[in-house]
C-alpha positions in Angstrom: 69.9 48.2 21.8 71.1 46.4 25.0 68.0 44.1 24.7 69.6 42.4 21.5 72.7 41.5 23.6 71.5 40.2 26.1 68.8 38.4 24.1 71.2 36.5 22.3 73.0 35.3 25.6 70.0 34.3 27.4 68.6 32.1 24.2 72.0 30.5 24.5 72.2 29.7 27.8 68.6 28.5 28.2 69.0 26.4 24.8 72.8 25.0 26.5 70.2 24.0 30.1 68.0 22.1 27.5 65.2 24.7 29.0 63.8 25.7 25.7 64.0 25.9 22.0 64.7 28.9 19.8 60.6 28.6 18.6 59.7 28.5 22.0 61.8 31.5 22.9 59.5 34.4 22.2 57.2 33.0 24.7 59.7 34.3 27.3 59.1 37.9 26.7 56.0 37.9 29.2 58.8 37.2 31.6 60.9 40.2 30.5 63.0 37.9 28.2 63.4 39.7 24.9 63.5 37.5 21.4 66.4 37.8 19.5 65.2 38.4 16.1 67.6 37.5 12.7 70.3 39.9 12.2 69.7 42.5 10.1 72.8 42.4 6.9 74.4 46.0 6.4 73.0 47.1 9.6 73.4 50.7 10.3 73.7 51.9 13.8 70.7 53.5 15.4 69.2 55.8 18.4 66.8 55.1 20.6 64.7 57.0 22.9 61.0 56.8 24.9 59.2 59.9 23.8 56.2 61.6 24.3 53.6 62.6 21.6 51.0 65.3 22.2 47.5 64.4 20.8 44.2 66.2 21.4 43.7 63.9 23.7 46.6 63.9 25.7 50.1 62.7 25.6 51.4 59.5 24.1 54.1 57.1 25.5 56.0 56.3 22.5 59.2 54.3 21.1 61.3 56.2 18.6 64.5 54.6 16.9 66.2 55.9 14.1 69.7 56.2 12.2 72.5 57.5 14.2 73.2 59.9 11.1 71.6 61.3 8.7 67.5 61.6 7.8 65.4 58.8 6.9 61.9 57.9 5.9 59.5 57.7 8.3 57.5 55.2 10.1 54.5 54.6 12.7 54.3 51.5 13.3 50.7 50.2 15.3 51.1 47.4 17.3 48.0 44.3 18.3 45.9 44.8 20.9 49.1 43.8 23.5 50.7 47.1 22.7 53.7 48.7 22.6 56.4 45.9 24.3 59.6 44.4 24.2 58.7 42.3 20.6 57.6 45.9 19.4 60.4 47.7 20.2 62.7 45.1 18.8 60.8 44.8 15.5 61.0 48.9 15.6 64.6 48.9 16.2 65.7 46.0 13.3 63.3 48.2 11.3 66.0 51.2 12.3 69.0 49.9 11.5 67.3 48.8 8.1 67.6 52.6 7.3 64.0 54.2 8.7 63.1 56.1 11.6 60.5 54.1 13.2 58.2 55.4 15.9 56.2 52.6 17.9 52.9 53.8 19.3 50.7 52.8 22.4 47.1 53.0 21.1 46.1 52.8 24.6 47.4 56.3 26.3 44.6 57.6 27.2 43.9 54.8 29.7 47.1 53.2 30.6 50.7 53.6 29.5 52.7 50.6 28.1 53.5 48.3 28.9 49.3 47.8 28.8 49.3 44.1 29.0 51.3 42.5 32.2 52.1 39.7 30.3 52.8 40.7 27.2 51.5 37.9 24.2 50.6 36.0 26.8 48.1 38.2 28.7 44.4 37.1 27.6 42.6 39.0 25.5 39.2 39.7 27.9 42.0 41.7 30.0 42.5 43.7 27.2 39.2 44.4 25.1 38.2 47.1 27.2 41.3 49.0 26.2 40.4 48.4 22.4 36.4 48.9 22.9 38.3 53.3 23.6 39.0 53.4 20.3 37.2 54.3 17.4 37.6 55.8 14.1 38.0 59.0 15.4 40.3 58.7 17.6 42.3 56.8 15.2 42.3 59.7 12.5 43.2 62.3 15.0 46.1 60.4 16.5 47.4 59.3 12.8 47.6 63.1 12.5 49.6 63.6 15.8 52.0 60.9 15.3 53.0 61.8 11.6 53.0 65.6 12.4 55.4 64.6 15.3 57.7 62.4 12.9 57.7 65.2 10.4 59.2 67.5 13.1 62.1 65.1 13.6 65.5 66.4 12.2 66.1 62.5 11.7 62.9 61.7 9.4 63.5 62.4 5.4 60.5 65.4 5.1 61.0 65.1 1.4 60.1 61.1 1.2 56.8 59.6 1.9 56.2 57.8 4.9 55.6 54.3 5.8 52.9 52.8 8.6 52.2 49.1 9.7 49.5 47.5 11.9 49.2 44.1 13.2 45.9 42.7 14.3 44.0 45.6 15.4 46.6 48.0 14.1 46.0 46.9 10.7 43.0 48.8 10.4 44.9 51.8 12.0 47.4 51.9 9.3 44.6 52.1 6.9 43.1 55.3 8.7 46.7 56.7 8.9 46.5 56.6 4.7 43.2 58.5 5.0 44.6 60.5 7.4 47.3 62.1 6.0 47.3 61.1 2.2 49.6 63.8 0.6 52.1 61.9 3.4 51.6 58.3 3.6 53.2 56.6 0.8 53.3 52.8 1.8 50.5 50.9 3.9 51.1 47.3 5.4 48.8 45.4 7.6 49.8 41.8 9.0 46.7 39.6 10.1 44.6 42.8 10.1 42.0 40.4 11.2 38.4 40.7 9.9 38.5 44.8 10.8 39.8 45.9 7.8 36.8 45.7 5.7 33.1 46.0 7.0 29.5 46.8 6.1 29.8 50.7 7.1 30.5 53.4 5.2 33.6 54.6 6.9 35.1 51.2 6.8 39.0 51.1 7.0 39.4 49.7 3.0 37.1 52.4 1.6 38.4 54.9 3.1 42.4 53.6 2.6 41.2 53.7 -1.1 41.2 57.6 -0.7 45.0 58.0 0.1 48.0 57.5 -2.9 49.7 54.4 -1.2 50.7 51.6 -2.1 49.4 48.4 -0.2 50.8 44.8 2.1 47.9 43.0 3.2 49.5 40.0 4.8 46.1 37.6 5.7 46.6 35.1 7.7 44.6 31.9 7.1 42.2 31.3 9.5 40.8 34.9 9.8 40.3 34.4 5.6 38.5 31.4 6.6 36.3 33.0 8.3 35.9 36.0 6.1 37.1 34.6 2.6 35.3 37.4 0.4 37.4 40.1 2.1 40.7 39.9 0.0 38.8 39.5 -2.9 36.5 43.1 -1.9 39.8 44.6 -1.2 41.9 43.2 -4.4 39.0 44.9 -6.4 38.6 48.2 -4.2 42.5 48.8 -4.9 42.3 48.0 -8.3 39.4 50.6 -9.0 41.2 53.2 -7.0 44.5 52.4 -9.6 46.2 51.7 -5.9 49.2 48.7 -6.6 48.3 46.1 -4.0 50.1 42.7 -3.0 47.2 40.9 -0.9 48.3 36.8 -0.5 46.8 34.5 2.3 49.9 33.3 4.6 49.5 29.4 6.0 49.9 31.0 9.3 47.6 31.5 12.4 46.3 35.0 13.7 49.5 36.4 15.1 51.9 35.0 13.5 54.7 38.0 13.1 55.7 39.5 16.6 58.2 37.0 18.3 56.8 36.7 21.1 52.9 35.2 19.8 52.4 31.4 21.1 52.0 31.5 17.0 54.7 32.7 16.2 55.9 31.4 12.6 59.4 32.6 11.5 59.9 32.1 8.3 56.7 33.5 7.4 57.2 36.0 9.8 60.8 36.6 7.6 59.1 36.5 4.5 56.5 39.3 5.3 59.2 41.1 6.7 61.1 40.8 3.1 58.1 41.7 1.9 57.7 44.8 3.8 61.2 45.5 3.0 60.5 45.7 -0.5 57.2 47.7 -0.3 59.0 50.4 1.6 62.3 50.3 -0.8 59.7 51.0 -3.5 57.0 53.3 -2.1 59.6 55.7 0.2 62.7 55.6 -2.1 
């Protein structure tokens, strides 16, 4: 991806001017700046390509990378409520050259196509909670169904291996609904400061009905959203547990937003060990 590249030159250059350190980096991609991420050992080469998903709703602008050769399992990966970006599609692509075909959503389609937030991490959230208030559980469960029908048509996606999905903030929830979605499919769930959305009150919540599925579960909390919801890892350790569903659920010393590289919260090696952590939930669950 020409991103990487040039990524790793400009964090050189601005670190040589004494403009900026490599934490401070990500906070360039609202400028068009892309983060170079840590290298990615025995990387395989990939493809890349902006595709377009149909829905019932529409058409979705999507990010697809995947092996060069060959069929791997597949991935749909939901990004916060900034959307589909430059941190997404590099997270999508080092996900790639780990061996899976990863395709990278925009949630927000039916109103606006990505990028959806003009400043990427940066852009403030008012600006963007109309966008979220268009979703629901419906729409969610109908467009889990699109996009893993879609990867399933892919020559490059493994049809006889489960597939993966990942949400972060707001798409936490949505990887949940994708397990509900399409359980004889989805074989590994991970959710990265899901934020307090994952379980509620109603009966439809996002943890009851993940229960349903046959996945295995990531719940990557980050600390202050257990603060102010402490009981929920607890409901969900014992939801999983009654549904015989393995789970690994652990509170990260990290803010709300700590994984994509371009957050002003932004935590590497947390953000490096949930991404080992992912690793390993996917070498187990898709093998």
């Amino acid at each position: 991806m020409c991103d990487r590249d040039h990524s790793a030159e400009d964090q050189e250059r601005y670190q040589a001017q004494g403009l900026i350190t490599r934490k401070q980096f990500g906070i360039l991609l609202a400028a068009g700046v892309a983060m170079l991420l840590p290298k990615v050992a025995n990387a395989v080469g990939v493809a890349e390509s902006d595709v377009s998903v149909t829905t019932p709703d529409g058409t979705a602008d999507c990010y697809f990378v995947h092996p060069s050769t060959g069929a791997a399992p597949g991935v749909l990966m939901w990004p916060d409520i900034f959307g589909l970006r430059p941190a997404f599609r590099q997270m999508g692509h080092r996900l790639a050259e780990s061996g899976y075909s990863v395709l990278v959503v925009n949630p927000f389609y039916r109103t606006r196509k990505a990028p959806t937030s003009p400043q990427g991490a940066a852009t403030p959230i008012q600006q963007l909670l109309p966008l979220a208030r268009t979703l629901n559980e419906t729409t969610q469960v109908t467009d889990a169904k699109a996009f893993v029908g879609w990867l399933d048509q892919q020559p490059s996606v493994a049809r006889s291996r489960k597939i993966g999905t990942q949400g972060y903030c707001m798409g936490g929830p949505m990887a949940f609904r994708t397990a509900f979605a399409v359980p004889d499919r989805v074989g590994a769930v991970a959710s990265f400061h899901g934020g307090n959305g994952l379980v509620t009150t109603m009966p439809d919540s996002p943890h009851l009905q993940a229960a349903m599925s046959h996945a295995q579960f990531l719940i990557a909390i980050a600390q202050n959203d257990d603060k102010q919801a402490s009981t929920e890892k607890t409901v969900m350790k014992e939801t999983f547990a009654k549904a015989d569903l393995p789970a690994e659920i652990e509170v990260y010393a990290a803010m709300h937003g700590w994984c994509p590289p371009d957050s002003g919260v932004y935590n590497e090696p947390l953000a490096e060990k949930a991404w080992s952590r992912l690793l390993a939930l996917y070498g187990k669950a898709l093998a």
